[in-house]
C-alpha positions in Angstrom: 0.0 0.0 0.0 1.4 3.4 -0.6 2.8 5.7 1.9 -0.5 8.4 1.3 -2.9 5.7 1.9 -1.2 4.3 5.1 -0.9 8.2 6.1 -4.7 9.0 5.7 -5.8 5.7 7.2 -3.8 6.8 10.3 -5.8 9.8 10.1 -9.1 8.6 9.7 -8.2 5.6 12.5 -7.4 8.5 15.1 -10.6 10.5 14.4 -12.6 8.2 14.9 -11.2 6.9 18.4 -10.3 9.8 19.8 -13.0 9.8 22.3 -11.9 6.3 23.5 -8.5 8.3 25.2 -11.4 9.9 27.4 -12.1 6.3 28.4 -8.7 5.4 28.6 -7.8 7.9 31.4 -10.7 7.9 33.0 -10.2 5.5 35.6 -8.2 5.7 38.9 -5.8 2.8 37.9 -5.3 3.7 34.3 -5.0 7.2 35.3 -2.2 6.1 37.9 -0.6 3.7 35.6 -0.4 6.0 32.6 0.7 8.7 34.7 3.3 6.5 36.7 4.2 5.9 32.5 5.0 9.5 32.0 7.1 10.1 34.9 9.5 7.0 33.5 9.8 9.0 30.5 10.3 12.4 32.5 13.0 11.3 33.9 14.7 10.7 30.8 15.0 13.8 29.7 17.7 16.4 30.9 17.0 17.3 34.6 16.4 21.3 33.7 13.7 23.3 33.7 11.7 24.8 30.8 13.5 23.4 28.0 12.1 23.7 24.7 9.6 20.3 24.3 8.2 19.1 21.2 5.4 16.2 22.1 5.3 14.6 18.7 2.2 12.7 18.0 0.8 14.2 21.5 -2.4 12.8 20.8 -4.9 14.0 23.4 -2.3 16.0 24.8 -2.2 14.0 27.9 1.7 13.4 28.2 2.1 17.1 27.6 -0.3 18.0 30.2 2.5 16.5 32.6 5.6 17.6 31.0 4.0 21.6 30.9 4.2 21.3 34.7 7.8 21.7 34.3 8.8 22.6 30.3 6.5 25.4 30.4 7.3 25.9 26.5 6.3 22.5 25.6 4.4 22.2 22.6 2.4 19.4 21.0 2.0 18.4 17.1 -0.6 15.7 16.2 -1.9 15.1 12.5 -5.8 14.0 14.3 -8.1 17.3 14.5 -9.8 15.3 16.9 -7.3 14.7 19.1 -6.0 18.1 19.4 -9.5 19.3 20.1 -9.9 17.2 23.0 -6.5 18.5 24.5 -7.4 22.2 24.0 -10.4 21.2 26.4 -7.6 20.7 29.1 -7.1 23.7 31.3 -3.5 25.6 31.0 -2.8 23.7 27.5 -3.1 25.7 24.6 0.3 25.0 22.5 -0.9 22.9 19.9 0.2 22.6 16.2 -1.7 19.9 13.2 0.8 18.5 11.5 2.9 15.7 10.3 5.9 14.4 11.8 7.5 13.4 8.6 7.5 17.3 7.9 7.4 18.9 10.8 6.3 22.7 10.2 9.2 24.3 12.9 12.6 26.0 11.9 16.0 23.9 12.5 17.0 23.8 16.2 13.7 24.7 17.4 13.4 22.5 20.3 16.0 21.1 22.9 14.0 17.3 23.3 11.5 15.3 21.7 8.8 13.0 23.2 7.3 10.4 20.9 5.0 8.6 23.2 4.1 5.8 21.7 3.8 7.9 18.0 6.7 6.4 15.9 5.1 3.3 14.8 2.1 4.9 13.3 4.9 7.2 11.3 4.4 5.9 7.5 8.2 6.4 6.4 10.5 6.3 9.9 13.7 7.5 7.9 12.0 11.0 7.0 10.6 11.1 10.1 14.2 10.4 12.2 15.3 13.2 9.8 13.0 16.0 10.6 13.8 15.1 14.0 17.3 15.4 14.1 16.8 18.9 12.0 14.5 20.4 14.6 16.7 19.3 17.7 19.6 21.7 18.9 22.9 19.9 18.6 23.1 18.1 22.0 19.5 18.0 22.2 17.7 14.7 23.4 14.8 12.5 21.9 12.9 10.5 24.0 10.8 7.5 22.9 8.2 4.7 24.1 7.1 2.5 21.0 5.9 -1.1 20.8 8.1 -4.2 20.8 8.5 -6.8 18.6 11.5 -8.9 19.8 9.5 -11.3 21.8 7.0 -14.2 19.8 4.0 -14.0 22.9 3.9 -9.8 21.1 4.4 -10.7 17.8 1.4 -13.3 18.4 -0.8 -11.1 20.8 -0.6 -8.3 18.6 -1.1 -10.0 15.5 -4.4 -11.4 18.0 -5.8 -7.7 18.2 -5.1 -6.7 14.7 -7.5 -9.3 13.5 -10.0 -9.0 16.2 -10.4 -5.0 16.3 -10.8 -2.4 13.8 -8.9 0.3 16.2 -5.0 -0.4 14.9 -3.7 -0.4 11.3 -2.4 -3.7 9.9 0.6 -2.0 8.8 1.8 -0.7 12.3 4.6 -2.8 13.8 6.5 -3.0 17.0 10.5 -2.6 17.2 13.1 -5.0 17.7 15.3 -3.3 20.1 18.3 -3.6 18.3 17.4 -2.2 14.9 15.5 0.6 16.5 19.1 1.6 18.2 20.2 1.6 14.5 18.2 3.6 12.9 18.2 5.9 15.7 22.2 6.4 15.1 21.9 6.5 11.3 19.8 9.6 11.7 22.2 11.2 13.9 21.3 10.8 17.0 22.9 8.0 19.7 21.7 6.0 22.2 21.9 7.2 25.6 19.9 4.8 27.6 17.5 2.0 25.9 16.0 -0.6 27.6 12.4 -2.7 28.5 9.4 -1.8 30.2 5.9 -3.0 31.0 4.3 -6.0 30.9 1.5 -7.3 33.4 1.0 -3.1 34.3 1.0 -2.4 30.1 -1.3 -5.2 29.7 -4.0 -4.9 32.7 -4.1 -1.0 33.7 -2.8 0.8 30.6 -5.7 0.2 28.0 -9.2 0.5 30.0 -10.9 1.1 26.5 -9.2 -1.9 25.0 -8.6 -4.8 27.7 -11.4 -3.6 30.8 -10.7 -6.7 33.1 -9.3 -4.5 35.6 -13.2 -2.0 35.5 -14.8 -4.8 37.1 -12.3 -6.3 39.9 -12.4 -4.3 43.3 -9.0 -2.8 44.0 -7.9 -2.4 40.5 -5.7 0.6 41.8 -3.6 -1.7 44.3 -3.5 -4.5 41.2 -2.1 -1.7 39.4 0.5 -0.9 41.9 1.4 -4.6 42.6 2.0 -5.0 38.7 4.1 -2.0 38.6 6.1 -4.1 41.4 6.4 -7.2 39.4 7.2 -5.4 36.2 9.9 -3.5 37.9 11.3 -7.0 38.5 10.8 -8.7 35.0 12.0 -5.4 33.1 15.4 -5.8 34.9 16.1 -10.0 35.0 17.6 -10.5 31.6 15.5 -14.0 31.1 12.4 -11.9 31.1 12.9 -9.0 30.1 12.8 -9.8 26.6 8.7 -10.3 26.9 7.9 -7.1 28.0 5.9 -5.1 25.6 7.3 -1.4 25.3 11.1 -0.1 24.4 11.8 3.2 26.2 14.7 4.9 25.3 16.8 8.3 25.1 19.0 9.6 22.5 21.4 12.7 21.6 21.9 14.9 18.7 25.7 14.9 18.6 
C-alpha cells in the first residue's frame, strides 16, 4: 500500500477513536498507571527546567499536560483534529500545532527534546521522520521514545491477535526490535543514551481500559495496578524476562 494511503488511514483511525482516550484515562488505575508511564519517560529527559519540548504525536495531549508542569514551552504536534481538540479542552494547555511528523512545520533547532509517546510506529516512512527530528533538535539536544516491541513471539502473536480482532489499529503498524531501533536511531544522527524494556503485566491490565477492561470490574484495581508496577519492575530488569515485555523506552542525543 502506498505511503498516502497508510498516512490517511492513520488519520481517519485516530478520528474516529479519539473519544476512547477519554475512556482510557478515565479510571483511577489507568490514570495512575499512565501517569506512573509519563514520569518513566520524564525522567529521561535532561534534569532542567523549561527546556524547549516538542510532544510529537501528542495525541490528546495528555503526556504534555504532565511535562508543561515543568517545560513550560512545551508544545504538542498531532496530525488528528480530533485529538488536538480534546487537548485544547484541558485547562493551561493551549500550544498545539496539526501537523505531520515526517514534515514537521518548525525551523532547525527549534526544540531542545522530543517526546514520541508511543507515535513512531504509526509514522508511514520512519527515515524522514528520524530526519526531521534530528533537524529540529539543537545539537546536543535529546529524543525520548516509548514505542511497541516486537523482539519477543508472545507480542508478535498477541498483537497479530488484536489486529485481526479489532478495527482500532492499522495492519501496517509494527513494534521494534530493540536492536534495529538503536540503528536507525544512530543512522539519523542521533545516539543512544539509555535504551531498555518496560511493561508487561502493568502495560497489559491498567494501561488500556478502553481496549482490555478486566481491571473496571475487579475491586482494587488501583492496588492491582500498583502490585503489577512491582512485578514489572522486577521482570523489566532480570535478563530471562525482560525480553517479553511489551514497550522499548529509550533516550538519545543529537551529537
Amino acid at each position: 500500500m502506498s505511503e498516502r494511503s497508510h498516512l490517511q488511514r492513520e488519520i481517519e483511525l485516530h478520528e474516529r477513536i479519539a473519544e476512547d482516550y477519554r475512556l482510557r484515562y478515565g479510571y483511577s488505575f489507568s490514570l495512575y498507571y499512565n501517569r506512573y508511564w509519563n514520569r518513566v519517560l520524564i525522567k529521561l529527559l535532561p534534569q532542567k527546567r523549561d527546556l524547549r519540548v516538542l510532544d510529537l504525536g501528542c495525541g490528546t495531549g495528555f503526556f504534555l499536560e504532565d511535562v508543561s508542569r515543568i517545560h513550560t514551552q512545551s508544545v504538542g504536534l498531532d496530525l488528528s483534529v480530533a485529538m488536538l481538540a480534546i487537548g485544547r479542552e484541558k485547562p493551561g494547555l493551549e500550544r498545539f500545532v496539526a501537523g505531520d511528523g515526517s514534515c514537521l512545520p518548525f525551523a532547525s533547532e527549534s526544540f531542545d527534546v522530543i517526546v514520541c509517546r508511543g507515535s513512531l510506529h504509526h509514522m508511514p516512512d520512519l527515515e524522514r521522520t528520524l530526519s526531521e527530528m534530528h533537524r529540529v533538535l539543537a545539537r546536543g539536544g535529546r529524543v525520548v521514545i516509548t514505542e511497541p516491541s516486537n523482539d519477543a513471539l508472545l507480542i508478535r502473536l498477541a498483537r497479530k491477535f488484536m489486529y485481526h480482532v479489532s478495527e482500532n489499529f492499522d495492519e501496517e503498524d509494527e513494534g521494534y526490535h530493540l536492536d534495529d531501533l538503536e540503528k536507525r536511531f544512530e543512522k539519523a544522527g542521533l545516539s543512544p543514551i539509555v535504551v531498555r524494556r518496560f511493561g508487561f503485566f502493568g502495560y497489559v491490565f491498567a494501561g488500556f481500559p478502553d481496549r482490555l477492561g478486566i481491571l473496571k470490574y475487579i475491586p482494587g484495581s488501583l492496588l492491582f495496578t500498583k502490585v503489577f508496577i512491582w512485578m514489572d519492575n522486577i521482570v523489566e530488569k532480570t535478563p530471562i524476562l525482560k525480553h517479553l515485555c511489551f514497550q522499548i523506552v529509550g533516550s538519545f542525543e543529537k551529537k
